[in-house]
Each structure stands twice: as structure tokens, then as C-alpha cells.
C-alpha positions as CSV (number, residue, x, y, z in Angstrom):
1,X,0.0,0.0,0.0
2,X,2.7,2.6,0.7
3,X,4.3,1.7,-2.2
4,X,1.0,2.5,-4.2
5,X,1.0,5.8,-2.3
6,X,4.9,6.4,-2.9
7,X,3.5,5.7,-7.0
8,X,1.0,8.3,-6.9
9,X,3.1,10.5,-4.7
10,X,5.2,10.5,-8.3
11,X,2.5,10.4,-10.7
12,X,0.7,13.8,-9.1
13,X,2.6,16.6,-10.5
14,X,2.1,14.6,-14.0
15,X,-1.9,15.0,-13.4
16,X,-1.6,18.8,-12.5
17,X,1.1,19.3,-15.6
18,X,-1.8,17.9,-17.7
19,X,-5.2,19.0,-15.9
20,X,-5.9,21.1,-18.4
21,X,-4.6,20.0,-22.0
22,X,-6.2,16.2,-21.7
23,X,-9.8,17.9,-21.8
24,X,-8.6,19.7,-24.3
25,X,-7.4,17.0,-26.4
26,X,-10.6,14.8,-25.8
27,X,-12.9,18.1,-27.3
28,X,-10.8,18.1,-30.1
29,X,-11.8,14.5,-30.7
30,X,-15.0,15.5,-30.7
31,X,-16.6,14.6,-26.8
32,X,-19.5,15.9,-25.8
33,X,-18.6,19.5,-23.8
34,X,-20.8,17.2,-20.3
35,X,-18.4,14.0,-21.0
36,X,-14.6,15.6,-21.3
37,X,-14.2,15.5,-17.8
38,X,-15.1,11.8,-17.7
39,X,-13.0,10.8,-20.5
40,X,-9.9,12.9,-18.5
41,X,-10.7,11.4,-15.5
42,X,-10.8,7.9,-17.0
43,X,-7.6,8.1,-18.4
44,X,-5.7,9.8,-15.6
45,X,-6.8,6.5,-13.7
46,X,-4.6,4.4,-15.3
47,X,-1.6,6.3,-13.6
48,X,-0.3,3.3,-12.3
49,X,0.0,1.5,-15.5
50,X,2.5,4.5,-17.0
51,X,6.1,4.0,-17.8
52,X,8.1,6.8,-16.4
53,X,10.5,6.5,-19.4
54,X,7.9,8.0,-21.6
55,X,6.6,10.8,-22.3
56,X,3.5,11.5,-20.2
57,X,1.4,13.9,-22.1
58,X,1.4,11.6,-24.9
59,X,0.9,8.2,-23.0
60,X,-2.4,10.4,-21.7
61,X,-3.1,11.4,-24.4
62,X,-3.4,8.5,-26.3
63,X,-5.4,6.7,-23.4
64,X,-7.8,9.0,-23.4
65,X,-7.9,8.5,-27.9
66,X,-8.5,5.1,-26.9
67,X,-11.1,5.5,-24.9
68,X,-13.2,7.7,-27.3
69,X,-12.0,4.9,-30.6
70,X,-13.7,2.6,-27.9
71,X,-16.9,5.2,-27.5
72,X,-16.7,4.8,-31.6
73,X,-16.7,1.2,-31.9
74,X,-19.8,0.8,-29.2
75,X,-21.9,3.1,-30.8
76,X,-21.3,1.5,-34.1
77,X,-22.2,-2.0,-33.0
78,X,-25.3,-0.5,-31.5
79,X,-26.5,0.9,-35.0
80,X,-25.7,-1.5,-36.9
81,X,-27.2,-4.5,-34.8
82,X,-30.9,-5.7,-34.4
83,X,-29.6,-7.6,-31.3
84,X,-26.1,-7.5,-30.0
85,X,-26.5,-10.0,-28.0
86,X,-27.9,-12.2,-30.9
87,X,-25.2,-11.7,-33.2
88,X,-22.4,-12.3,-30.1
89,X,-24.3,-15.6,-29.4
90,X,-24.0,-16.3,-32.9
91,X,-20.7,-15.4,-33.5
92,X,-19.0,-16.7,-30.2
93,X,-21.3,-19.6,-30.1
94,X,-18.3,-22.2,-29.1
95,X,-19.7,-25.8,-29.9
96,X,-21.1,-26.7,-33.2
97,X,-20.9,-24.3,-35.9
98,X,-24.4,-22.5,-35.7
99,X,-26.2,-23.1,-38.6
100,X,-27.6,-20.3,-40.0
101,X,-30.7,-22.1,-41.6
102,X,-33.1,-22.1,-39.0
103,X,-34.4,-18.7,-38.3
104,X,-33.1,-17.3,-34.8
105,X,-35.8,-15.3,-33.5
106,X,-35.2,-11.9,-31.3
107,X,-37.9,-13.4,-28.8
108,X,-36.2,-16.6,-28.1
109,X,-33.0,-15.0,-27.1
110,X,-35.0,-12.4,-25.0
111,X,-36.9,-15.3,-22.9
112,X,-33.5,-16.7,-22.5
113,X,-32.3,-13.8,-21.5
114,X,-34.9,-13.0,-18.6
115,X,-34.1,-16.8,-17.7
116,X,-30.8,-16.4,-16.8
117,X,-29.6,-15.3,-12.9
118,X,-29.8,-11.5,-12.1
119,X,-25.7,-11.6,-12.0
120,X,-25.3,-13.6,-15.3
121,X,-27.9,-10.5,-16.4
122,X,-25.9,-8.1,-15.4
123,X,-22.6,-9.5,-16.9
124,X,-24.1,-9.7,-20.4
125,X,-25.5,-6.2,-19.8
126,X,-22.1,-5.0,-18.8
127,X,-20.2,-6.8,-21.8
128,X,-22.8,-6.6,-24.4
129,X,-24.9,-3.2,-23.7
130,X,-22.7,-1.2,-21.8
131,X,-19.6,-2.9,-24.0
132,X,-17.2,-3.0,-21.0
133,X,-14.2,-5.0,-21.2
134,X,-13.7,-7.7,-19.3
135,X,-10.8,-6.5,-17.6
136,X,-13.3,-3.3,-16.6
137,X,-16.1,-6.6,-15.8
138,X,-13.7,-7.8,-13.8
139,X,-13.1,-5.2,-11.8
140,X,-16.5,-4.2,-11.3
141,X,-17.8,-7.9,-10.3
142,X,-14.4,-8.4,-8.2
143,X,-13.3,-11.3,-9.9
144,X,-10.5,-11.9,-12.7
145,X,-10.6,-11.2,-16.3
146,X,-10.3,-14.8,-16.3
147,X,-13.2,-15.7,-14.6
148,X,-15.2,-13.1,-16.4
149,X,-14.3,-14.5,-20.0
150,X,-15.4,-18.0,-18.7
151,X,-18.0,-17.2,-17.6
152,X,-18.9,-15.6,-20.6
153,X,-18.3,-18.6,-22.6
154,X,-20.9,-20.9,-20.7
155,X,-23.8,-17.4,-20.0
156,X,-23.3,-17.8,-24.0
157,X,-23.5,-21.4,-24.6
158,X,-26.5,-21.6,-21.7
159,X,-28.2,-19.1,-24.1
160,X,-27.4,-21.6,-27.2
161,X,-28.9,-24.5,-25.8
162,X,-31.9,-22.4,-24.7
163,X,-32.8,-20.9,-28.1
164,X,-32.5,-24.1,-29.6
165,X,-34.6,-25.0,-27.4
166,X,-37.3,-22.7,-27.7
167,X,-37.3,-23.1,-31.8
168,X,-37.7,-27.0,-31.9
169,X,-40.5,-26.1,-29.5
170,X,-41.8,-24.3,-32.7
């Protein structure tokens, strides 16, 4: 812990060197005026993963561009998908390859999805609709990124066997 403390003993004068020009820089990219304090904020917070042999203002900068490419890439998988969690079960479905043939409907996932347990719910809302990482799952549900991606794999394949289930019911 005092080693931590001794870290971001180090790392303050870097934040107040760059309080200003990291909001800046994420307006420039285009955030919304409300978000540039978040995005700032979010990538000051990774202090601790910063190499003291580089440059700082870049390093920050280019978190924060990485975490508006990120903004970029959820809000294109949101337009462009019916159902993101449809085309992720389809696409990281690990068993068979999913035919394509039988028609998937959007109501069979959704009754899966309500059947699943209110933390498997909120893991697939976190990954899928919120588009966290699992690293940033990880830390939110206190467990590894490991466990998060596993249990990702079987939330996915216990949503496979569930639609195929409700379609032969069909």
C-alpha cells in the first residue's frame, strides 16, 4: 500500500502538468462538452500502468484516444445491430458451428435472457450493452478477467442451448 502511495506520490505533478490539456485534447476529438471531464478522469486512472521513461502527455493522451476509438466502436455495434446479444451468441457460439438455416428469433434469445440469474444478467449487460471489457467486468464484479471470460463462454453457450430449445418447440 505505501508503495502505491509512494507511486502516486510520483505520478501527481504529471496530473496537475496535464489537468488542463487532456480535456482539451478529448474536445478536439470530438466529446460531448458534459463527457470531457469523464473521459480525463478515466484516463488519468490508469496512472499506475504509466512507464516513467515515456513521455507522459502523450501516454495520456493516447489513453484518453483510446477511450473515445472505444466510444466509436460501441456506438457502431449499436447501430448497426438488431440484437447484439444475438449476433455475439451467434458469433462466439463455441460448440457446433451455428447453422444459420433455422431462423433465430429476437424473442427466443430475449426469454432466455430473462431466464438467466440477475448476476449472469448483469454480466451480459455490462459486456454486451454497456460494451465494458472484461478487464473493466472484472473489476466491477471483483473477480479476474479470467473468470469473467469463462464465464462468458458458458452465459453464451446456456443461451445456445436455450434458443434451440425454444425453436424446436416451434
Amino acid at each position: 500500500m505505501e508503495d502505491s502511495r509512494n507511486r502516486f506520490d510520483q505520478f501527481e505533478p504529471l496530473v496537475h502538468e496535464h489537468h488542463v490539456r487532456v480535456p482539451a485534447f478529448a474536445r478536439s476529438l470530438g466529446v460531448e462538452p458534459d463527457w470531457v471531464d469523464d473521459v480525463a478522469q478515466e484516463a488519468f486512472r490508469k496512472w499506475d500502468r504509466f512507464d516513467r521513461r515515456r513521455d507522459f502527455g502523450k501516454w495520456v493522451r493516447g489513453i484518453a484516444a483510446n477511450i473515445v476509438r472505444n466510444e466509436l466502436r460501441k456506438r457502431n455495434r449499436r447501430q448497426r445491430l438488431l440484437s447484439s446479444e444475438l449476433a455475439e451468441t451467434m458469433l462466439n457460439s463455441e460448440a457446433e458451428d451455428y447453422k444459420l438455416n433455422p431462423p433465430v428469433s429476437v424473442e427466443a434469445v430475449q426469454t432466455c435472457l430473462a431466464k438467466l440469474s440477475p448476476d449472469h444478467r448483469a454480466l451480459i449487460q455490462g459486456h454486451y450493452h454497456e460494451g465494458l471489457t472484461t478487464t473493466e467486468l472484472s473489476e466491477r464484479f471483483q473477480k479476474s478477467a479470467a473468470n469473467v471470460r469463462q464465464m462468458l463462454v458458458r452465459i453464451r453457450r446456456q443461451i445456445r442451448i436455450c434458443v434451440d430449445r425454444q425453436l424446436s418447440k416451434n
